[in-house]
N, C-alpha and C positions, 0 to 999 in steps of 0.2 A: 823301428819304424822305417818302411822304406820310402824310400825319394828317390823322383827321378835326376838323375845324374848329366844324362845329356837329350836331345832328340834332336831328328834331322828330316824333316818334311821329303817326301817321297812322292810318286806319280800316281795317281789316285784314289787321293785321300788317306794314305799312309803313313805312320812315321815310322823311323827307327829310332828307336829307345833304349838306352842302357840305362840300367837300376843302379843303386847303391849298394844292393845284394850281388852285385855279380852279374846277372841274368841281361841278356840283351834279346832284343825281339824287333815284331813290327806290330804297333796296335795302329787296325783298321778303324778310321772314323768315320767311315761313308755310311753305317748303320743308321746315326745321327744326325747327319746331314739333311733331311730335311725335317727336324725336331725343333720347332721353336725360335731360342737364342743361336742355334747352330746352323741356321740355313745361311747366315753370311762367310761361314768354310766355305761356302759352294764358288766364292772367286779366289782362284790360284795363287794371287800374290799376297791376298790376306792369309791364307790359309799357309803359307809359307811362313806366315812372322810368328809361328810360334814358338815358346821358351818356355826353362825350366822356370818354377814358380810356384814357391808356397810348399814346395816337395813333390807338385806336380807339375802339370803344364797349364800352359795359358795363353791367349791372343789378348791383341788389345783392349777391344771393347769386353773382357772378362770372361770370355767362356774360356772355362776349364772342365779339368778331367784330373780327379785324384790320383796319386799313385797306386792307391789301392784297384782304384778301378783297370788302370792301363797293365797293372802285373795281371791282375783276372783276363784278362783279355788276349793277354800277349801272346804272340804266337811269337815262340821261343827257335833261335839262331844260335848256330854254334860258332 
């Protein structure tokens, strides 16, 4: 199973992500951003506090994103 290993908040609505697999990327969240529980991404310093969690990512008030979902999406860095 993969999990996320680290992530690093980025300049519009970005992070950088390394896997547990090896693979490092950048999964774009701005898609989301204005979906519901995710429209509080939309202020910078929240959007910043996020961490690994559960094998995925997460903010405070609980939005998350699987690791499943962030590999699918990842757009992959060498």
């Amino acid at each position: 199973m993969v999990r996320i290993k680290s992530v690093e908040p980025l300049v519009g609505y970005k992070l950088k992500i390394e896997l547990s697999n090896g693979k490092k990327g950048v999964f774009d969240v701005s898609p989301y951003i204005d979906k519901g529980v995710f429209n509080e991404l939309k202020e910078q310093s929240y959007f910043r506090s996020v961490r690994p969690a559960f094998g995925g990512i997460m903010w405070p008030h609980e939005q998350d994103f699987s690791a499943d979902t962030v590999e699918y999406e990842l757009q992959e860095i060498s």
